[in-house]
N, CA, C and O atoms as a printed pandas DataFrame, in Angstrom:
     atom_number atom_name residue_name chain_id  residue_number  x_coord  y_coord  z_coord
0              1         N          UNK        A               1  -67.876  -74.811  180.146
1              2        CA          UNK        A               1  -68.581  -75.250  178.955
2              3         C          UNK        A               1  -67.605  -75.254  177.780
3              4         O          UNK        A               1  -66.840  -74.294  177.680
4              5         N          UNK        A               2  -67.552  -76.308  176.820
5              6        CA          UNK        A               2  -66.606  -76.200  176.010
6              7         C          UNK        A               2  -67.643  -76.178  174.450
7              8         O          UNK        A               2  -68.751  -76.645  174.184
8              9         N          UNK        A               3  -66.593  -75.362  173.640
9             10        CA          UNK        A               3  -67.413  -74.965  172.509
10            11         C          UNK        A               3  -67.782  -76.280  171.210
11            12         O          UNK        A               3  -67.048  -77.241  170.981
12            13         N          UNK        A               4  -68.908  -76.018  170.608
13            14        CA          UNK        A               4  -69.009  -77.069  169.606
14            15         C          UNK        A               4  -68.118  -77.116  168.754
15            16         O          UNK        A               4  -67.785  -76.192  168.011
16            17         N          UNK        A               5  -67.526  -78.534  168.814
17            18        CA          UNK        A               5  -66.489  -79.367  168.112
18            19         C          UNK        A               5  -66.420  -78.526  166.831
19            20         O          UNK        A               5  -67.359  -77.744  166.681
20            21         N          UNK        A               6  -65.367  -78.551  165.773
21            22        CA          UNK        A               6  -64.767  -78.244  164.599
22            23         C          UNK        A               6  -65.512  -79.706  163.412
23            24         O          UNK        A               6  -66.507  -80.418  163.551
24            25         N          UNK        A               7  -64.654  -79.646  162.520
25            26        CA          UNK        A               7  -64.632  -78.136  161.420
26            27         C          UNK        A               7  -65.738  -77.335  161.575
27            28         O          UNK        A               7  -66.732  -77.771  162.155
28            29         N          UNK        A               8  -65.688  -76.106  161.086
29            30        CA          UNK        A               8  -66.425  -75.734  161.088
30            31         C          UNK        A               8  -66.568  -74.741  159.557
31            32         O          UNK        A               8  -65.524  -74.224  159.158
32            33         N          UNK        A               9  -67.640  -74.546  158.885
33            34        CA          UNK        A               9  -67.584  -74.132  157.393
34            35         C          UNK        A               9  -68.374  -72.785  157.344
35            36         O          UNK        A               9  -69.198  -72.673  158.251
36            37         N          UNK        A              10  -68.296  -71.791  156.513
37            38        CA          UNK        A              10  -68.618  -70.997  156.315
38            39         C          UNK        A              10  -69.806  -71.383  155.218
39            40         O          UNK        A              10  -69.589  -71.917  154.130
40            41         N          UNK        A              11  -71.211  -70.967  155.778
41            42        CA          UNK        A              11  -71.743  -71.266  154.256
42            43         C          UNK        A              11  -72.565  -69.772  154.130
43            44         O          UNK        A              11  -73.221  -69.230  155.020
44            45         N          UNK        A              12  -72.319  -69.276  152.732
45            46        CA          UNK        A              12  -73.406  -67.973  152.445
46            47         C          UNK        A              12  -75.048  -68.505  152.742
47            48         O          UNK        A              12  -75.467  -69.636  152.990
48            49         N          UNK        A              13  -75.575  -67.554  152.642
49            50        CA          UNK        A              13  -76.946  -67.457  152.912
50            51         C          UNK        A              13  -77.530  -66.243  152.544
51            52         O          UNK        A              13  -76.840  -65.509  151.837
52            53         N          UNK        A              14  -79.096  -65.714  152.994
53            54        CA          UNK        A              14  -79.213  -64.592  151.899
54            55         C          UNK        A              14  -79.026  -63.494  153.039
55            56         O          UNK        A              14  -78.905  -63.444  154.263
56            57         N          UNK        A              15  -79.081  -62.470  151.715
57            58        CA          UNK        A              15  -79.137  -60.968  152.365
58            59         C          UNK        A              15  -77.913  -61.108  152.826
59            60         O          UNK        A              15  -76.998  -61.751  152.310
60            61         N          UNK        A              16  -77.902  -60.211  154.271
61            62        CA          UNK        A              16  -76.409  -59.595  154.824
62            63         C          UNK        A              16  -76.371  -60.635  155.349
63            64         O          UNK        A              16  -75.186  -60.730  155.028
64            65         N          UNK        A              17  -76.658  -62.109  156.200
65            66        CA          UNK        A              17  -76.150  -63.041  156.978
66            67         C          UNK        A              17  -75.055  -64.192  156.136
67            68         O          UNK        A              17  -75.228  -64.472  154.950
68            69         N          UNK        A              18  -73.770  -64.862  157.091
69            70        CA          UNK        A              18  -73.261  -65.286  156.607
70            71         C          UNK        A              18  -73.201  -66.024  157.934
71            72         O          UNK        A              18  -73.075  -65.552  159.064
72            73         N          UNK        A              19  -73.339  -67.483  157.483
73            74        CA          UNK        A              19  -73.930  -68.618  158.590
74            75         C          UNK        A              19  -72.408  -69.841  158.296
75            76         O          UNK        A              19  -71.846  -70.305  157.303
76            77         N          UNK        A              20  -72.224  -69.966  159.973
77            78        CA          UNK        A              20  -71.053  -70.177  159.967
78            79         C          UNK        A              20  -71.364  -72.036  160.919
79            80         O          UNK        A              20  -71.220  -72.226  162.127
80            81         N          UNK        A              21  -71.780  -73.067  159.900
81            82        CA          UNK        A              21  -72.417  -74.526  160.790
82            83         C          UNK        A              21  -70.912  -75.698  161.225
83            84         O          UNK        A              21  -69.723  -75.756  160.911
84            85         N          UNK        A              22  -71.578  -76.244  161.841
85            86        CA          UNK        A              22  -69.903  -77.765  162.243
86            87         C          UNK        A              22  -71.295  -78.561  161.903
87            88         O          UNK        A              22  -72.388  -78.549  162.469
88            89         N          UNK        A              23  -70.792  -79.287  160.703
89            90        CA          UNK        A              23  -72.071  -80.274  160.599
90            91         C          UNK        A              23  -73.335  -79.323  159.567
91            92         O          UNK        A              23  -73.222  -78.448  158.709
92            93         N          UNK        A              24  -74.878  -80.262  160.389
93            94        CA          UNK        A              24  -75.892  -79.354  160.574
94            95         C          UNK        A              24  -76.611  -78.408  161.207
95            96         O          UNK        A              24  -77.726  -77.928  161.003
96            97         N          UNK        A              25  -75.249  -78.112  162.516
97            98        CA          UNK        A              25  -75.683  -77.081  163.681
98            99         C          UNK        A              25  -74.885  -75.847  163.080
99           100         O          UNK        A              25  -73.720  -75.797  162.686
100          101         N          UNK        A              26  -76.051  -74.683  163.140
101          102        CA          UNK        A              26  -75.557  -73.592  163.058
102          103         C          UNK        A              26  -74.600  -73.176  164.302
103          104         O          UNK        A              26  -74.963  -73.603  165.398
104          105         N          UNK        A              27  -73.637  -72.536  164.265
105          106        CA          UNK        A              27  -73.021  -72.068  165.366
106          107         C          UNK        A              27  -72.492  -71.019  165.601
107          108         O          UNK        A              27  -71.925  -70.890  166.686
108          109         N          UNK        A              28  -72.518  -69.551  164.315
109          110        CA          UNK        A              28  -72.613  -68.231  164.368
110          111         C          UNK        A              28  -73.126  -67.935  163.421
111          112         O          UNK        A              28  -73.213  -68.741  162.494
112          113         N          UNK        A              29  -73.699  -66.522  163.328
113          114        CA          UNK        A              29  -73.563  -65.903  161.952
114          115         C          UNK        A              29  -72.463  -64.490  161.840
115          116         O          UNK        A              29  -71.926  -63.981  162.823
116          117         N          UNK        A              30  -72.319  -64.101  160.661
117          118        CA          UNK        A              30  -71.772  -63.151  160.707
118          119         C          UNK        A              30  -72.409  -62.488  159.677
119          120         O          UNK        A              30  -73.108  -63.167  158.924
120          121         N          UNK        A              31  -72.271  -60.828  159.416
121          122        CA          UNK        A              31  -73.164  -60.219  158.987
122          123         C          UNK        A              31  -72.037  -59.277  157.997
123          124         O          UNK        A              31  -71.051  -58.656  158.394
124          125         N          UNK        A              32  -72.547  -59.413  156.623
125          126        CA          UNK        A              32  -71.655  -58.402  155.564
126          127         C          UNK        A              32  -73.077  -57.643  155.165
127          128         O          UNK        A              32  -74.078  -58.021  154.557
128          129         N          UNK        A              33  -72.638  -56.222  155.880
129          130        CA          UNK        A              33  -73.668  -55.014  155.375
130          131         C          UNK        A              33  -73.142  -54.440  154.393
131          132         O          UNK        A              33  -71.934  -54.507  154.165
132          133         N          UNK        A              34  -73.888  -53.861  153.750
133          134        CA          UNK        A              34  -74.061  -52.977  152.187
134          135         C          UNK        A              34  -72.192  -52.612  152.367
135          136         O          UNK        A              34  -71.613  -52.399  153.432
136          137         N          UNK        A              35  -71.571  -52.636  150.966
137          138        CA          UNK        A              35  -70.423  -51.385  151.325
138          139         C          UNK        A              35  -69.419  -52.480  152.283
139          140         O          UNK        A              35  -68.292  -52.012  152.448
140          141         N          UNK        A              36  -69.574  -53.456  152.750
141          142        CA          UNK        A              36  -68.697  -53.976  153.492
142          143         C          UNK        A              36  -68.574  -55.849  154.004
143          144         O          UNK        A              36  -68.339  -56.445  155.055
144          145         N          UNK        A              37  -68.972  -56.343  152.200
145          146        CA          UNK        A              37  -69.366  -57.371  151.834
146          147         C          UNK        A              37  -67.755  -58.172  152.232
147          148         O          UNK        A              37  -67.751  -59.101  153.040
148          149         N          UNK        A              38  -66.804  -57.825  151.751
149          150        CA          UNK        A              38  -65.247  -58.529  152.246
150          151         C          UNK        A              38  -64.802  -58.705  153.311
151          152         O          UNK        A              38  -64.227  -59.732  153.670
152          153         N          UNK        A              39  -65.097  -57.268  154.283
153          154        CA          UNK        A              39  -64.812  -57.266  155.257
154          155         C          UNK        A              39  -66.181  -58.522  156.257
155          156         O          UNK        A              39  -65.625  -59.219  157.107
156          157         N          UNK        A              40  -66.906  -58.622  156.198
157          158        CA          UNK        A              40  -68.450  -59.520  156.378
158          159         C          UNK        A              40  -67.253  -60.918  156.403
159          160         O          UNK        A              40  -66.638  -61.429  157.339
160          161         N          UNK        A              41  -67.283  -61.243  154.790
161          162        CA          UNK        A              41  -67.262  -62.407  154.410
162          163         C          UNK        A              41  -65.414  -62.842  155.125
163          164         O          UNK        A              41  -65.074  -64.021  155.038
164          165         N          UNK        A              42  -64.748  -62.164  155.550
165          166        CA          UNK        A              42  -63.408  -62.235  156.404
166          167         C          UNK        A              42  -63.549  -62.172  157.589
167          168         O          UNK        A              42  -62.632  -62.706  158.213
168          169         N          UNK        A              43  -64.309  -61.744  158.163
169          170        CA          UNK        A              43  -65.139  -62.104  159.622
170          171         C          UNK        A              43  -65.262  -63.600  159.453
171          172         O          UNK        A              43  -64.411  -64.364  159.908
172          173         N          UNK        A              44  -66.251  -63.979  158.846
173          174        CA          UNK        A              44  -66.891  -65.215  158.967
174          175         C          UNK        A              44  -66.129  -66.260  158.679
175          176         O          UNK        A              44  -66.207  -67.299  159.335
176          177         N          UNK        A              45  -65.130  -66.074  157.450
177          178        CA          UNK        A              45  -63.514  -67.180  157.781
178          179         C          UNK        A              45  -63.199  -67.139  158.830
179          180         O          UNK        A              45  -63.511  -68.024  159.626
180          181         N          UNK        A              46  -62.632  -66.313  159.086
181          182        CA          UNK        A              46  -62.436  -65.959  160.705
182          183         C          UNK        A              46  -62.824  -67.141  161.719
183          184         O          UNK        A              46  -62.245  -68.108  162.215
184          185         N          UNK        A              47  -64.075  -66.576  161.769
185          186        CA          UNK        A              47  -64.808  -67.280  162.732
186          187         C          UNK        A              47  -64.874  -69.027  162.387
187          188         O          UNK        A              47  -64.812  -69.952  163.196
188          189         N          UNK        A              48  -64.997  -69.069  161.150
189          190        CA          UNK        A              48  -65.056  -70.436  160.671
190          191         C          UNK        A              48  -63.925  -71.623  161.213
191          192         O          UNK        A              48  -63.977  -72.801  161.566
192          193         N          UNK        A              49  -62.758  -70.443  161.036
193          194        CA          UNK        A              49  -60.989  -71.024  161.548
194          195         C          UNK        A              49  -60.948  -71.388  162.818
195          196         O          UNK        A              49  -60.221  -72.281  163.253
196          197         N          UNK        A              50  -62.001  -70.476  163.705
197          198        CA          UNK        A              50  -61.388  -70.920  165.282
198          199         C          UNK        A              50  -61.223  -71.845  165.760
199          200         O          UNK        A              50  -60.283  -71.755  166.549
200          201         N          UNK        A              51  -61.888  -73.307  165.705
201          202        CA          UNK        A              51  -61.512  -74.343  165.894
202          203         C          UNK        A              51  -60.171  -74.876  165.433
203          204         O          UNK        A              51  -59.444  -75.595  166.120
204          205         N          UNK        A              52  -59.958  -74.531  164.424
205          206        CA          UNK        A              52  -58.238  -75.294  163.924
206          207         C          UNK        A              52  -57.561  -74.469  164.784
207          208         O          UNK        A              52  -57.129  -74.919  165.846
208          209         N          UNK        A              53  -57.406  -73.299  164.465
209          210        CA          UNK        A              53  -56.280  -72.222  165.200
210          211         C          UNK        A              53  -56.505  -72.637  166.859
211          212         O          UNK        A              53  -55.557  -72.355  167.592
212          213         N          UNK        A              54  -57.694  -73.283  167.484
213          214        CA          UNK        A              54  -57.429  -73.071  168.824
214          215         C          UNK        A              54  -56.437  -74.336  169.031
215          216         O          UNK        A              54  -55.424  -74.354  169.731
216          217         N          UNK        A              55  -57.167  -75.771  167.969
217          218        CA          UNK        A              55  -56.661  -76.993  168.464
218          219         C          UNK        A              55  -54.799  -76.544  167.601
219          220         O          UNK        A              55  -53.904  -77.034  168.290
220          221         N          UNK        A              56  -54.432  -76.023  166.756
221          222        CA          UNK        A              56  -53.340  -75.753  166.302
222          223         C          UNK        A              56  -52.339  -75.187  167.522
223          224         O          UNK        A              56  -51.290  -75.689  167.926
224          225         N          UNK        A              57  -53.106  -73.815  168.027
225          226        CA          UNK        A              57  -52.316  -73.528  169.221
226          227         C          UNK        A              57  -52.004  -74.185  170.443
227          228         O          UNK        A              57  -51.113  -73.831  171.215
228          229         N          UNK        A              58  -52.967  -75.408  170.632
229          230        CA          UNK        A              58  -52.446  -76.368  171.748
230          231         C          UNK        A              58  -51.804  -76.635  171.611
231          232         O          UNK        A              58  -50.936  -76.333  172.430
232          233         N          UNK        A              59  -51.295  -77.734  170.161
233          234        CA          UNK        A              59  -50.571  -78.597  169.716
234          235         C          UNK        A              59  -49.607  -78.207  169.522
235          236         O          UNK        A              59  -48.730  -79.068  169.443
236          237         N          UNK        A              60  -49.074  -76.448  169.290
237          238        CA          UNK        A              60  -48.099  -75.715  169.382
238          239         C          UNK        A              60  -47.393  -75.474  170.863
239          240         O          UNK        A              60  -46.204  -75.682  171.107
240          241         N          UNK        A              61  -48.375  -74.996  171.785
241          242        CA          UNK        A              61  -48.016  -74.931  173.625
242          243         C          UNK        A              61  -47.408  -76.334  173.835
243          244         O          UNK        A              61  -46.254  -76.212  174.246
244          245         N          UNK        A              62  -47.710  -77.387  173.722
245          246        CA          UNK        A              62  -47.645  -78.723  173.985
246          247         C          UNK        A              62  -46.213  -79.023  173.158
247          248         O          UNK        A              62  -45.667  -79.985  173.698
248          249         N          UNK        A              63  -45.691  -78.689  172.408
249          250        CA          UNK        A              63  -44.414  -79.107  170.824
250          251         C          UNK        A              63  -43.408  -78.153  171.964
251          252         O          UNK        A              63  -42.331  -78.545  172.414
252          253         N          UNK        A              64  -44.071  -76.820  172.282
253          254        CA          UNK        A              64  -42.735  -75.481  172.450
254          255         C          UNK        A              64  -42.535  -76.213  174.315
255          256         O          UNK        A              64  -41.361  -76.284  174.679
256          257         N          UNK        A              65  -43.328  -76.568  175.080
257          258        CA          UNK        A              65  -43.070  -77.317  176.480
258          259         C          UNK        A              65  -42.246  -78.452  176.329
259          260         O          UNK        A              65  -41.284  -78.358  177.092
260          261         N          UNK        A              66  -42.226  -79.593  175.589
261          262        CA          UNK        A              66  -41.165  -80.757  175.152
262          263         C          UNK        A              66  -40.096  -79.992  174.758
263          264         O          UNK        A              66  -39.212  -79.991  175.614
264          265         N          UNK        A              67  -39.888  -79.450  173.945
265          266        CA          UNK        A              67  -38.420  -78.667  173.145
266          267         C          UNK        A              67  -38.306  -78.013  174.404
267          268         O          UNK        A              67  -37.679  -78.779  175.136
268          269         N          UNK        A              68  -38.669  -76.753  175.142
269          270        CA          UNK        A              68  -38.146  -76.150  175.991
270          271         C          UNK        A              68  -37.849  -77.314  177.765
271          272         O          UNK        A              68  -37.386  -76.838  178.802
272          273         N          UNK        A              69  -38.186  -78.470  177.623
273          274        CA          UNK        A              69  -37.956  -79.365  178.235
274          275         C          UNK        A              69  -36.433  -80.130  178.444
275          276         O          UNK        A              69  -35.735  -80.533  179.375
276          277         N          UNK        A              70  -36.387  -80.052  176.821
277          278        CA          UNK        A              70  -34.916  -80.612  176.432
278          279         C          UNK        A              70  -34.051  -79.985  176.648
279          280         O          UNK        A              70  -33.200  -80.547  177.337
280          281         N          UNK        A              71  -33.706  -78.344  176.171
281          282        CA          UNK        A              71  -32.676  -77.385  176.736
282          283         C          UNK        A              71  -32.896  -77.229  177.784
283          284         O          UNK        A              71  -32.598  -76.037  177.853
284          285         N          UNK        A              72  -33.219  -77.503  178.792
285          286        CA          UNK        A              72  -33.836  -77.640  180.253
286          287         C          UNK        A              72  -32.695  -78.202  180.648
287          288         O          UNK        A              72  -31.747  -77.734  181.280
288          289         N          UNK        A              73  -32.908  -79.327  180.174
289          290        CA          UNK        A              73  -32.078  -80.753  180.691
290          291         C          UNK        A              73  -30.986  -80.901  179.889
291          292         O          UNK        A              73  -30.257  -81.882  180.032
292          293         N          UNK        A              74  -30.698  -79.795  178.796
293          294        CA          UNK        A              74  -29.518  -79.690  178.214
294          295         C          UNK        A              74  -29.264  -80.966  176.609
295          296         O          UNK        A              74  -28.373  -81.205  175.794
296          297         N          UNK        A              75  -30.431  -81.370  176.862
297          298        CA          UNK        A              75  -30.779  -82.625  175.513
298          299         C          UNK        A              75  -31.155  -81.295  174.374
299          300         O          UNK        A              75  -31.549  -80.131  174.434
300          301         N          UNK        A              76  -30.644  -82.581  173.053
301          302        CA          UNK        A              76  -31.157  -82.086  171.944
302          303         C          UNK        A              76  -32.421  -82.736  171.507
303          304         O          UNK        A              76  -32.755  -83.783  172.060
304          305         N          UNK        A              77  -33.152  -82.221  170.572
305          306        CA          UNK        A              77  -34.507  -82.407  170.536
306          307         C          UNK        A              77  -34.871  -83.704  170.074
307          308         O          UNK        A              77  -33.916  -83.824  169.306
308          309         N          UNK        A              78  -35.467  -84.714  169.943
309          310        CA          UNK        A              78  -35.464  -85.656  169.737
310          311         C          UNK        A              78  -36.395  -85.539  168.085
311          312         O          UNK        A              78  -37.038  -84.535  167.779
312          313         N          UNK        A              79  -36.279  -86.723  167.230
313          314        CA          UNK        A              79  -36.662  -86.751  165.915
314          315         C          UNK        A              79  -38.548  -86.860  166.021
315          316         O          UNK        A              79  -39.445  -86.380  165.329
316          317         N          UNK        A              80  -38.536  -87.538  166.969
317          318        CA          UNK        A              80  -40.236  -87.499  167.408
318          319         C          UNK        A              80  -40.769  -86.121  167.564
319          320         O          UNK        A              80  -41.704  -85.816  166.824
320          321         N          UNK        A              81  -40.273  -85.135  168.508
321          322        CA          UNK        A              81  -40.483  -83.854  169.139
322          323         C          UNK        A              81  -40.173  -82.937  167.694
323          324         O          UNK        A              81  -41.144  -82.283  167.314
324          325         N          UNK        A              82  -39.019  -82.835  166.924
325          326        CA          UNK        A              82  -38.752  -82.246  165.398
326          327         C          UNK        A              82  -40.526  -82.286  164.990
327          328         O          UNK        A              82  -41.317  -81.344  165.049
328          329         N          UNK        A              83  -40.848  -84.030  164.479
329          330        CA          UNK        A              83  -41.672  -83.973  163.694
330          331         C          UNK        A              83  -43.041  -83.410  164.507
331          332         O          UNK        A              83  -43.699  -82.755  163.698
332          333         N          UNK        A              84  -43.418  -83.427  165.273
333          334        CA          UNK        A              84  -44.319  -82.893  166.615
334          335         C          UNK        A              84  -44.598  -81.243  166.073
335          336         O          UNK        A              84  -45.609  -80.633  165.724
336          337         N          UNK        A              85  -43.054  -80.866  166.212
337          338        CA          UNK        A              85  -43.762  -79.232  166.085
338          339         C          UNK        A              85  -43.460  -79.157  164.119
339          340         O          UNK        A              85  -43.692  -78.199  163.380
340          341         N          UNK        A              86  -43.081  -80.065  163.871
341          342        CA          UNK        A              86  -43.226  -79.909  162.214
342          343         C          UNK        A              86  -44.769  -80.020  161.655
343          344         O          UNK        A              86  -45.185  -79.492  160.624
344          345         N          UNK        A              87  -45.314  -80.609  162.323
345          346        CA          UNK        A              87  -46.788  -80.755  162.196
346          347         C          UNK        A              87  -47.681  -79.494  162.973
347          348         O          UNK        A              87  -48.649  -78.798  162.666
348          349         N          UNK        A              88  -47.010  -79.591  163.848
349          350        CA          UNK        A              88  -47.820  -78.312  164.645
350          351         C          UNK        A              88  -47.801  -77.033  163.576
351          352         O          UNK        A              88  -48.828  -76.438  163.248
352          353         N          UNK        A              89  -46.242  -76.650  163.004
353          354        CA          UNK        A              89  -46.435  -75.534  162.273
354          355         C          UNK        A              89  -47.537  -75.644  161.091
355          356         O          UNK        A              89  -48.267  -74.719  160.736
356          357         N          UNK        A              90  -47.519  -76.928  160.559
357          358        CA          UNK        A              90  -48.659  -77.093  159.543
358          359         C          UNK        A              90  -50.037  -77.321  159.425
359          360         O          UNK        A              90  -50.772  -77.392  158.440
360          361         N          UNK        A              91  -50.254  -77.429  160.734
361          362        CA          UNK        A              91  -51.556  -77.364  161.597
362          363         C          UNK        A              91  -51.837  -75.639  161.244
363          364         O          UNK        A              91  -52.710  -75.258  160.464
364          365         N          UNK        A              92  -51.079  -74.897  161.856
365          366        CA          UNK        A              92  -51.125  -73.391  161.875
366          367         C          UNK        A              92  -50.844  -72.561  161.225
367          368         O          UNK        A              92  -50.857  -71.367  161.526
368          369         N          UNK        A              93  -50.317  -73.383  159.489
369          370        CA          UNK        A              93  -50.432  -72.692  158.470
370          371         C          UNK        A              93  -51.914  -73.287  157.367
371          372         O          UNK        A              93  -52.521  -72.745  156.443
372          373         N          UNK        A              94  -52.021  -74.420  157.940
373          374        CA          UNK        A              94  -53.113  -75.013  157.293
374          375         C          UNK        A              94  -54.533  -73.974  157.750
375          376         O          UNK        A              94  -55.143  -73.426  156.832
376          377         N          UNK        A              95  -54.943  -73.780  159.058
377          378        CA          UNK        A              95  -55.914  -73.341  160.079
378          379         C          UNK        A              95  -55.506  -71.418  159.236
379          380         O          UNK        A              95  -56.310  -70.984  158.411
380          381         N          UNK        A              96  -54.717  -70.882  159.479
381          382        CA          UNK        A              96  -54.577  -69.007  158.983
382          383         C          UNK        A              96  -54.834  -69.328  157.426
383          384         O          UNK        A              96  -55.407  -68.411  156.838
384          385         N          UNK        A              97  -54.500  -70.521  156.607
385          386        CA          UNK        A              97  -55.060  -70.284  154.936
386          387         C          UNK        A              97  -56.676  -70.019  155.448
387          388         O          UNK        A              97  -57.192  -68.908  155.568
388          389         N          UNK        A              98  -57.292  -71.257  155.700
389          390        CA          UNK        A              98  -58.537  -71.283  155.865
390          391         C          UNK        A              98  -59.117  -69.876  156.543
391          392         O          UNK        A              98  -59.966  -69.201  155.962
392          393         N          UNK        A              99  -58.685  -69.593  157.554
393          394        CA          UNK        A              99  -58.817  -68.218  157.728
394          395         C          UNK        A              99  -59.246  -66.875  156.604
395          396         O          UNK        A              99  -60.171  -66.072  156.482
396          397         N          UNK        A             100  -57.736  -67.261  155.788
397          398        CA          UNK        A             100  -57.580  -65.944  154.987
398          399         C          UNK        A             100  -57.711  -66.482  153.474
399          400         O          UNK        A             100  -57.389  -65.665  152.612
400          401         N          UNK        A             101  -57.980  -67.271  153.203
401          402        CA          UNK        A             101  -58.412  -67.081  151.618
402          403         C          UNK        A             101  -59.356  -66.913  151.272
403          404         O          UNK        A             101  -60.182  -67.440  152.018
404          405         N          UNK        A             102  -59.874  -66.304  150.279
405          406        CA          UNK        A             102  -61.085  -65.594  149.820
406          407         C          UNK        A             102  -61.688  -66.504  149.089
407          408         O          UNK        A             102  -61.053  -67.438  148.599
408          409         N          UNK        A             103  -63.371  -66.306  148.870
409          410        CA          UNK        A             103  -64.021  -67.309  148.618
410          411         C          UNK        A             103  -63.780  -67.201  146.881
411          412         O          UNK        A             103  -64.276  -68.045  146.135
């Protein structure tokens, strides 16, 4: 079974739930109790990120298999494969902001 598609957004809601939708489908919540409202609301980035960070880390496995392909075969990396994991890293700094910045 594969999980519901990305983006996915963090939206508040009341009380301790923090409702985490792709679209108009809910697809977690996460819960900031009394005393531990940051730690709650950093969960639920969290959770919000997993879609980028998972498709980021493919696109990273997939960049580091071509490059480790080339010293294989003793080639240098080609300008396509450069820009490949140049994007990949920005995939996976783009996906940990979203993660970690505070609302």
């Amino acid at each position: 079974m594969k999980h519901t598609p990305g983006p996915w957004e963090k939206r508040h809601s009341y009380g301790i739930e923090i409702n985490i939708f792709a679209g108009d489908d809910l697809v977690a919540v996460a819960y900031a109790w009394e005393g531990q409202k940051k730690e709650g609301n950093a969960n639920a980035r969290l959770i919000a990120a997993a879609p980028d960070l998972l498709a980021s880390g493919k696109a990273r496995i997939e960049a580091l298999e071509a490059l480790l392909a080339c010293y294989r075969l003793g080639k240098r990396a080609t300008e396509k494969l450069l820009t490949q994991l140049e994007q990949s890293k920005k995939g996976w700094e783009a996906a940990i902001k979203k993660a970690e910045e505070e609302d």
